[in-house]
py3Dmol code that shows the C-alpha trace and the ligand (Angstrom):
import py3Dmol

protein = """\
ATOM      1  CA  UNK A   1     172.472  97.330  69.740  1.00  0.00           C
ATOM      2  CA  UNK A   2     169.430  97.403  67.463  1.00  0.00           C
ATOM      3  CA  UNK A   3     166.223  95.897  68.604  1.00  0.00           C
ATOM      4  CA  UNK A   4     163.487  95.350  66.046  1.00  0.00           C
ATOM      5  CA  UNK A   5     159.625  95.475  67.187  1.00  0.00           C
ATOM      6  CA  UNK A   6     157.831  93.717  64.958  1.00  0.00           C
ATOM      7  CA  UNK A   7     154.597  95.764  65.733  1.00  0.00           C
ATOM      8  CA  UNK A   8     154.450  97.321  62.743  1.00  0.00           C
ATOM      9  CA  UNK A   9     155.185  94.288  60.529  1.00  0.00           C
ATOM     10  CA  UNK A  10     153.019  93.000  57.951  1.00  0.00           C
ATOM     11  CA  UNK A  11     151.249  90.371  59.851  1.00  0.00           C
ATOM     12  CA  UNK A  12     150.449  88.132  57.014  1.00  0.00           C
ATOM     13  CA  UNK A  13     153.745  87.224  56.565  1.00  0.00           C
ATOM     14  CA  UNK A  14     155.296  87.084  59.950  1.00  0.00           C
ATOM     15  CA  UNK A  15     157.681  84.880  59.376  1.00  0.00           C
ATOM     16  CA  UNK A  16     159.469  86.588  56.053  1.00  0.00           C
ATOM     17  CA  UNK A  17     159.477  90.225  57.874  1.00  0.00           C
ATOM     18  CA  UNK A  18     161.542  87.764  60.545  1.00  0.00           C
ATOM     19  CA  UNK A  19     163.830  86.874  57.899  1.00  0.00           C
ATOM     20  CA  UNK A  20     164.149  90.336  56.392  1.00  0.00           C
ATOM     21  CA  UNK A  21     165.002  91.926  59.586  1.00  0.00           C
ATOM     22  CA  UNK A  22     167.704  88.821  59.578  1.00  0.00           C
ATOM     23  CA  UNK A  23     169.176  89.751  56.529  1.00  0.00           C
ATOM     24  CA  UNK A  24     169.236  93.759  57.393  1.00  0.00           C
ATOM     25  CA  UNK A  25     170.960  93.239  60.142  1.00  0.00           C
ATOM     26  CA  UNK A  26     169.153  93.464  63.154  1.00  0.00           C
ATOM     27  CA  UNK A  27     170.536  92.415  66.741  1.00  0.00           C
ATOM     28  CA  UNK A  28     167.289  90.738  68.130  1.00  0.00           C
ATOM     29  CA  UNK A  29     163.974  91.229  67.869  1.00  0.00           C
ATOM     30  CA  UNK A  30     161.070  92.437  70.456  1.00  0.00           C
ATOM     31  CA  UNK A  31     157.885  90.754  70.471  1.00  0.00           C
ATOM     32  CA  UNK A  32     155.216  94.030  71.731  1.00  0.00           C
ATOM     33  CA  UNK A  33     152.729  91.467  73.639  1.00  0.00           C
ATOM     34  CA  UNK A  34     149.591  93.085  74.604  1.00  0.00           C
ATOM     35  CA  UNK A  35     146.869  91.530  76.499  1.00  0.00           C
ATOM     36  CA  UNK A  36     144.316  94.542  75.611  1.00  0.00           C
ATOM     37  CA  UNK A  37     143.834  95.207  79.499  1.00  0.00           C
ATOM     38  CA  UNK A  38     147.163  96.788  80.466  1.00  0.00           C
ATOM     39  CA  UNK A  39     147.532  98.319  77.186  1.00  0.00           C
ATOM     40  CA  UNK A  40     144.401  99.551  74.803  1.00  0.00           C
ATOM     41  CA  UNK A  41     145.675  96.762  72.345  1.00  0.00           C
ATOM     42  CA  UNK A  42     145.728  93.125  71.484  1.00  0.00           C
ATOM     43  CA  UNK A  43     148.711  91.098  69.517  1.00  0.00           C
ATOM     44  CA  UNK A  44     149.992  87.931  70.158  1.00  0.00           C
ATOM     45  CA  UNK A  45     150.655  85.049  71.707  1.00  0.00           C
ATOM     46  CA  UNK A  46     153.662  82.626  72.765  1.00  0.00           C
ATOM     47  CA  UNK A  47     151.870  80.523  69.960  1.00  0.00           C
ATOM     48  CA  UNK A  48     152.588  82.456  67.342  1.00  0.00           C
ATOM     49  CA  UNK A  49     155.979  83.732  68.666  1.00  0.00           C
ATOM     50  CA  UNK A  50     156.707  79.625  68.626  1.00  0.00           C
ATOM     51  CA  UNK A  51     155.633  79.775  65.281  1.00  0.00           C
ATOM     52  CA  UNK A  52     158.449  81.389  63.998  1.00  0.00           C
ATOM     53  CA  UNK A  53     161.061  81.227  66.282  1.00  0.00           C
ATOM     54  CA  UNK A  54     163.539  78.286  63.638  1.00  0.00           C
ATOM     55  CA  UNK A  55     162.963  80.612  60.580  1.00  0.00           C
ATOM     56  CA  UNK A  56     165.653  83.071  62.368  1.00  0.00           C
ATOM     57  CA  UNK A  57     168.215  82.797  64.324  1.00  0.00           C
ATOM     58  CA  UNK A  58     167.869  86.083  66.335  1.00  0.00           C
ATOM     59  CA  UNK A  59     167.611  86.481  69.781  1.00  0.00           C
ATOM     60  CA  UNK A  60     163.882  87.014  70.537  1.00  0.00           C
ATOM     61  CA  UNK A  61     162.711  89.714  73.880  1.00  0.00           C
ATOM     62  CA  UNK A  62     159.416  89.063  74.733  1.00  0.00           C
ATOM     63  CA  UNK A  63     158.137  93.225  75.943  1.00  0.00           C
ATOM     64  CA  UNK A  64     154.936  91.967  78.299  1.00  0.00           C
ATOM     65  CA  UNK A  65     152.591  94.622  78.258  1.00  0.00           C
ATOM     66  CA  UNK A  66     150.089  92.278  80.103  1.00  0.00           C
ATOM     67  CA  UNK A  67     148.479  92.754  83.749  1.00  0.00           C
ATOM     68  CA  UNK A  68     149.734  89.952  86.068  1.00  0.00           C
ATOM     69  CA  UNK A  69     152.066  88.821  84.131  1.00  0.00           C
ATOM     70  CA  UNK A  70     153.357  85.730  86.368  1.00  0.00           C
ATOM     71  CA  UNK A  71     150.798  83.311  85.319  1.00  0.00           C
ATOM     72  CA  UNK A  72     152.106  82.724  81.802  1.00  0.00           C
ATOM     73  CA  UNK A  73     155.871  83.473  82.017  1.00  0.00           C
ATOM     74  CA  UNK A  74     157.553  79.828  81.448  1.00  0.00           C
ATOM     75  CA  UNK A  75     154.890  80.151  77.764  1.00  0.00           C
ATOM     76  CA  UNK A  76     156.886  83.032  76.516  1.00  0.00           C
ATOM     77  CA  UNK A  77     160.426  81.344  77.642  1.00  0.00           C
ATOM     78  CA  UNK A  78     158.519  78.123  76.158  1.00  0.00           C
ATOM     79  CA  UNK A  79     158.003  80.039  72.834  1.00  0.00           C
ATOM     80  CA  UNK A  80     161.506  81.012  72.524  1.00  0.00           C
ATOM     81  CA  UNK A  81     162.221  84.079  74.016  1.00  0.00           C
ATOM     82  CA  UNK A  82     165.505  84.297  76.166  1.00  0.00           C
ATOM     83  CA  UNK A  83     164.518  87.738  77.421  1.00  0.00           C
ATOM     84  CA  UNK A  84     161.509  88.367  79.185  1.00  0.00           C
ATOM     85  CA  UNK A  85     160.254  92.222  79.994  1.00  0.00           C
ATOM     86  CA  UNK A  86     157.491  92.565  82.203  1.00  0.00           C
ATOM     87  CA  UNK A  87     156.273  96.432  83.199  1.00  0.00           C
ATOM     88  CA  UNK A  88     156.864  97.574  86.792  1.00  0.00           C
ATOM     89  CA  UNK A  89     153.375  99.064  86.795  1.00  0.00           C
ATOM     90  CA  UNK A  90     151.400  95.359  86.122  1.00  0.00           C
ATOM     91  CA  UNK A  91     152.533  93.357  88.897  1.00  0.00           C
ATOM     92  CA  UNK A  92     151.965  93.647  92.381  1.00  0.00           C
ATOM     93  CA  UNK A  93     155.166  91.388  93.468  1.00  0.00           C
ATOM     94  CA  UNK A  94     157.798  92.669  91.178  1.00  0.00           C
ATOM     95  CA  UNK A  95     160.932  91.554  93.128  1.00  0.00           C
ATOM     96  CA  UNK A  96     158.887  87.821  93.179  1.00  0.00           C
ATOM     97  CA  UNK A  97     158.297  88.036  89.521  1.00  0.00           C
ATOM     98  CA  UNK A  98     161.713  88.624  88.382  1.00  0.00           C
ATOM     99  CA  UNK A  99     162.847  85.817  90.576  1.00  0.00           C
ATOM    100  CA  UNK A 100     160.523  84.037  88.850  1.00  0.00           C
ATOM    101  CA  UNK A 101     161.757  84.816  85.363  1.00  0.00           C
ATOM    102  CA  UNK A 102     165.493  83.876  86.678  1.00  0.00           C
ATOM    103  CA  UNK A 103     164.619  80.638  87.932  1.00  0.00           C
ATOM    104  CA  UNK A 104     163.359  79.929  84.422  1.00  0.00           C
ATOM    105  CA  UNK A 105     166.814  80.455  82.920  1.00  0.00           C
ATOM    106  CA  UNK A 106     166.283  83.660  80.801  1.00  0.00           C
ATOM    107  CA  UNK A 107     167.026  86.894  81.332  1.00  0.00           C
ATOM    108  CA  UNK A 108     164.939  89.233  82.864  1.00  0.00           C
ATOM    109  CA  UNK A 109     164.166  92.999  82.120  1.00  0.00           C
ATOM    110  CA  UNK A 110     161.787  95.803  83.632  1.00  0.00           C
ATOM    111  CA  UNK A 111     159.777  98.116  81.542  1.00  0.00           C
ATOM    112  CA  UNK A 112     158.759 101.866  82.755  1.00  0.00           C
ATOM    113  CA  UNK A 113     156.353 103.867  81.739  1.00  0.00           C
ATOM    114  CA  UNK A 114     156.944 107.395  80.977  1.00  0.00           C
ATOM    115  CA  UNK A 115     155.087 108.133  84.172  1.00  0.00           C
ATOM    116  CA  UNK A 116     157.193 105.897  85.979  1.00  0.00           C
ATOM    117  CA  UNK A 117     159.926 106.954  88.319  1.00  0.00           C
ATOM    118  CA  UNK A 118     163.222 105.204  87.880  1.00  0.00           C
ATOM    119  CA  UNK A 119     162.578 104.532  92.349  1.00  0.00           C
ATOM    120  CA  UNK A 120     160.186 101.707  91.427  1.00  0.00           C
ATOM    121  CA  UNK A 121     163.597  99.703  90.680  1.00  0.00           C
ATOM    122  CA  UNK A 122     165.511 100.749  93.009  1.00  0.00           C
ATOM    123  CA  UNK A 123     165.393  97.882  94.897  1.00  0.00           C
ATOM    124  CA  UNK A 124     165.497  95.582  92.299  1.00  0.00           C
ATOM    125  CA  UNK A 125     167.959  96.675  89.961  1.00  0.00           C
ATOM    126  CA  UNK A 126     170.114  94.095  91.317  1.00  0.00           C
ATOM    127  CA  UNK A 127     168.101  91.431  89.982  1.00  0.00           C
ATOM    128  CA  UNK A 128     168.309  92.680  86.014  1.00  0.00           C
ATOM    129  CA  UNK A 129     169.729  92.333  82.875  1.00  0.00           C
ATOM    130  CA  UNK A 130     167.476  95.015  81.223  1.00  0.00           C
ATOM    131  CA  UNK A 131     165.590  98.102  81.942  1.00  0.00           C
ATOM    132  CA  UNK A 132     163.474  99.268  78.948  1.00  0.00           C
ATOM    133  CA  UNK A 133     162.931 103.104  79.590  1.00  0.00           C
ATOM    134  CA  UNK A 134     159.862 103.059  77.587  1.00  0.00           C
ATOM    135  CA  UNK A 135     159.964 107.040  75.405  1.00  0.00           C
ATOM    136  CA  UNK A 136     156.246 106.924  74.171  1.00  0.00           C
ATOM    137  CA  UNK A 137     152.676 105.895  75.988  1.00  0.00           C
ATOM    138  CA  UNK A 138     152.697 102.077  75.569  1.00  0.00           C
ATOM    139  CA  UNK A 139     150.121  99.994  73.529  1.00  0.00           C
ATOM    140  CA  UNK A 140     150.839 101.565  69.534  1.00  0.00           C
ATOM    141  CA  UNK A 141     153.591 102.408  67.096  1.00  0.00           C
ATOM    142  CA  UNK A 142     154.367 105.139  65.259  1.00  0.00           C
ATOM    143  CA  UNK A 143     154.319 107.340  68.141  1.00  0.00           C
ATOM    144  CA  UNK A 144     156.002 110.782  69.103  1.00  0.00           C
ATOM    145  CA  UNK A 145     159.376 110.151  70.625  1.00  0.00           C
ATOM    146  CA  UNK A 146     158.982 111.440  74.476  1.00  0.00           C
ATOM    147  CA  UNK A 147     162.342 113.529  74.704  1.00  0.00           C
ATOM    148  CA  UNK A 148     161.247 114.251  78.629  1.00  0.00           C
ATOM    149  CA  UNK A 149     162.378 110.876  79.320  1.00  0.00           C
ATOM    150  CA  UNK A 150     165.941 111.613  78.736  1.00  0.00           C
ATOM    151  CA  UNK A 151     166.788 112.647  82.437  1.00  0.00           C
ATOM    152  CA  UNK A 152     165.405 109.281  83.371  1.00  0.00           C
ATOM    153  CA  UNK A 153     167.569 107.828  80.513  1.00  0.00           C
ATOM    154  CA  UNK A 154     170.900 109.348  81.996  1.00  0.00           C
ATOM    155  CA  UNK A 155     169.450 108.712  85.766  1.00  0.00           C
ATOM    156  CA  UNK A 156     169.520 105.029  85.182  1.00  0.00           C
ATOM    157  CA  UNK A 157     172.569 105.191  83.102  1.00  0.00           C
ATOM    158  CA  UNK A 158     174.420 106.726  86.298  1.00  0.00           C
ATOM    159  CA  UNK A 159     173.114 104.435  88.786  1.00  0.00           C
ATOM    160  CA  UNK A 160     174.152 101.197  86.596  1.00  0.00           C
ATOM    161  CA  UNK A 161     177.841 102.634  86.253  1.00  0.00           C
ATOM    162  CA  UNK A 162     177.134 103.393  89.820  1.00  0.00           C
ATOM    163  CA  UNK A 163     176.627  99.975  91.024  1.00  0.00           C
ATOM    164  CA  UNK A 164     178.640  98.770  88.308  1.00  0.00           C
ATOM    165  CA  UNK A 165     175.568  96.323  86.857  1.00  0.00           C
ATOM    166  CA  UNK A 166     175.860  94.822  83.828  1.00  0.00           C
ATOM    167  CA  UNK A 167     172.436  95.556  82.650  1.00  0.00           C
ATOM    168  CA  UNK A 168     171.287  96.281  79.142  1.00  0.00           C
ATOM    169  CA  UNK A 169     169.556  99.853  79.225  1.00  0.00           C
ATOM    170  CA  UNK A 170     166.885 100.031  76.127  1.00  0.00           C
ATOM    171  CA  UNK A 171     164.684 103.054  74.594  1.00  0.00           C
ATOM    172  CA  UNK A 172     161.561 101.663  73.136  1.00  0.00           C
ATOM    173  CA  UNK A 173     158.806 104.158  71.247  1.00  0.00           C
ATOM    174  CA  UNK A 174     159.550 106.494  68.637  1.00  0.00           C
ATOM    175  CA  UNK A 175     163.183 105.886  68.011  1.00  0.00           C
ATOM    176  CA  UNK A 176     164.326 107.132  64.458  1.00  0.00           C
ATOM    177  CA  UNK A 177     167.300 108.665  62.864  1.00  0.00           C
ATOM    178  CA  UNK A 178     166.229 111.886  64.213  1.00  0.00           C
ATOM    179  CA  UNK A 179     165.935 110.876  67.760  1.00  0.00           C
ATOM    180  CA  UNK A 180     168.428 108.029  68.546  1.00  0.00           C
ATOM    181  CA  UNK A 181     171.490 110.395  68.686  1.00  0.00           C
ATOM    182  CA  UNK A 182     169.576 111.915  71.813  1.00  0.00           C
ATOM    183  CA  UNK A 183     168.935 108.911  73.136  1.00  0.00           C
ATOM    184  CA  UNK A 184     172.318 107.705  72.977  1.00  0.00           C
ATOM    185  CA  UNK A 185     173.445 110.873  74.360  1.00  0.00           C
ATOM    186  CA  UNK A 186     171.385 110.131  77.155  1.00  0.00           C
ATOM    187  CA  UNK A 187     172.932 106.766  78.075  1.00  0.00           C
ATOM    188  CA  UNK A 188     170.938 104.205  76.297  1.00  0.00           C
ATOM    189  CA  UNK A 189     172.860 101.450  74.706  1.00  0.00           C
ATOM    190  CA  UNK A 190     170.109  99.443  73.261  1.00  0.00           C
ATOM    191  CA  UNK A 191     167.517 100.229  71.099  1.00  0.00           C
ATOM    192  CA  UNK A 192     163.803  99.340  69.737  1.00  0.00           C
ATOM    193  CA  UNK A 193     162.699 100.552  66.651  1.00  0.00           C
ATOM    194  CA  UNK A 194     159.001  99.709  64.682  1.00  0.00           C
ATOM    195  CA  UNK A 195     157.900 102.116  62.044  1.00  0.00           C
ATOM    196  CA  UNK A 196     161.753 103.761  61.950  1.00  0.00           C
ATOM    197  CA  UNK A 197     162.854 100.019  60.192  1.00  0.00           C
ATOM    198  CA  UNK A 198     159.871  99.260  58.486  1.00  0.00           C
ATOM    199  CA  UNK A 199     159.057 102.294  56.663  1.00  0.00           C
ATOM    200  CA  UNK A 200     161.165 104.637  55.163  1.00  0.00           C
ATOM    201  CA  UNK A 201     163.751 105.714  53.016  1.00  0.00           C
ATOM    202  CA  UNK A 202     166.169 102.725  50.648  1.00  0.00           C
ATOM    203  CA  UNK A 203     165.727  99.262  51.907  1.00  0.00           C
ATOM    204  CA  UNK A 204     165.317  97.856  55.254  1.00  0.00           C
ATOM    205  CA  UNK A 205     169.145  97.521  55.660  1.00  0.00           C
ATOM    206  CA  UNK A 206     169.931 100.917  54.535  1.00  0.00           C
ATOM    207  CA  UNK A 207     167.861 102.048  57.913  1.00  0.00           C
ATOM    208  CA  UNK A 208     169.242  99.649  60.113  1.00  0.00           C
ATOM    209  CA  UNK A 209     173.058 101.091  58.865  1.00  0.00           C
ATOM    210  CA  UNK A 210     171.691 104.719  59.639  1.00  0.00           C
ATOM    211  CA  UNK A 211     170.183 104.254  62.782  1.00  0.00           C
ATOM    212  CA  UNK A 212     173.612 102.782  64.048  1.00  0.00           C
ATOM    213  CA  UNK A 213     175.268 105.365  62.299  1.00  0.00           C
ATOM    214  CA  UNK A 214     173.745 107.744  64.709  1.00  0.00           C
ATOM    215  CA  UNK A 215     173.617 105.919  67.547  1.00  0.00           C
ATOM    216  CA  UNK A 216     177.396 105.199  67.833  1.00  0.00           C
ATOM    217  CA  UNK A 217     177.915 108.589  66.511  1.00  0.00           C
ATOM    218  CA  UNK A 218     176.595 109.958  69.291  1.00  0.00           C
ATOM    219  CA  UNK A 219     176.815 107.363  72.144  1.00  0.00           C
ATOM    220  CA  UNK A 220     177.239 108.691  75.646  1.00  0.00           C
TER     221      UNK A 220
END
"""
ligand_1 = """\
14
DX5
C 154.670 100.645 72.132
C 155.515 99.703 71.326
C 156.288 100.499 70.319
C 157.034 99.665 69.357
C 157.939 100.501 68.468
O 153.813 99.922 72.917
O 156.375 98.972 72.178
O 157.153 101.341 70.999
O 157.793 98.771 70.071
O 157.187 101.479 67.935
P 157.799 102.640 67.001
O 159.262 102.361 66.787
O 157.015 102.532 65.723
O 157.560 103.889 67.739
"""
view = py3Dmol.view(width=600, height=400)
view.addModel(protein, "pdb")
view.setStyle({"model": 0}, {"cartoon": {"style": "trace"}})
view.addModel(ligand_1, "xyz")
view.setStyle({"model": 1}, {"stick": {}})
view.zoomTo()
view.show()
């Protein structure tokens, strides 16, 4: 599954990048929320998510790089997101907060940090439908894929076949043609891609058929 961050979209037109990501054939689309607090950056808000969320029809993730992120959690489902990703490092209640997201009817993921040990969701594993490995230093695109991630990649993909969860595991940060294969090798099954979609060679579709050219090439 492709996942498209619009971080590196062209902000001024919002809503056609939407539509162009539509058209290549993107699975969904992830909305990088930054608050500027938990992450040295600022982007948007369930406002302008709301904004466009009739001019596609693809299933929007909301990736909450925000500190305390219970507060405003029904605005992103609100805005049209039916996943919501909140990091395990920003709130001090996690197992609360993705109870929270389930009782408002969306699905509910858990972002790490690279410096994050899979143990912080341990115990809550249970309650997800996504874990976003994150492979680069939140807060910017365009970053250097983190290959020391992988043996936290293939740790979580063992302990969902494991406990036989149906949970969604996603690479987010410097995915490209030259480092999905690994990724995929690795275990993930999902992935987010920026700059790798936006820039590069042919058109936007010709990148979206090359990244999943690799990826199921080389899927674990
Ligand atoms: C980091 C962001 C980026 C973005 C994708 O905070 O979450 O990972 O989604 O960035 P690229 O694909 O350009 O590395």
């Amino acid at each position: 599954m492709l996942v498209a961050s619009v971080l590196p979209a062209n902000f001024a037109d919002l809503g056609g990048q939407l539509q162009e990501l539509e058209k290549a054939g993107v699975d969904r689309v992830q909305w990088d929320v930054m608050d500027g607090r938990f992450v040295p950056n600022l982007t948007f808000g369930p406002d302008v998510i709301a904004a466009t969320r009739g001019l596609v029809g693809l299933g929007f993730e909301a990736h909450l790089m925000v500190e305390d992120p219970d507060p405003m959690l029904p605005r992103w489902v609100d805005a049209g997101c039916e996943i919501v990703i909140v990091h395990a490092e920003a709130t001090t209640h996690l197992h609360r907060t993705l109870g929270r997201i389930n009782e408002l009817g969306v699905r509910a993921g858990v972002a790490l940090n690279p410096a994050t040990p899979l143990a912080a969701v341990e115990y809550v594993l249970d309650l997800l439908d996504l874990l976003l490995v994150m492979t680069v230093n939140p807060g910017f695109g365009g970053q250097r894929y983190l290959a020391g991630m992988e043996p936290k990649i293939a740790a979580a993909r063992a302990e969902i076949d494991r406990r036989g969860l149906d949970i969604e595991l996603e690479v987010d940060g410097g995915i490209g043609t030259g480092t999905i294969g690994a990724a995929a090798r690795a275990g993930a099954t999902v992935f987010c891609a920026g700059s790798a979609l936006f820039n590069g060679p042919g058109t936007m579709a010709d990148r979206v058929t090359a990244l999943r050219a690799v990826a199921t090439a080389e899927a674990a």
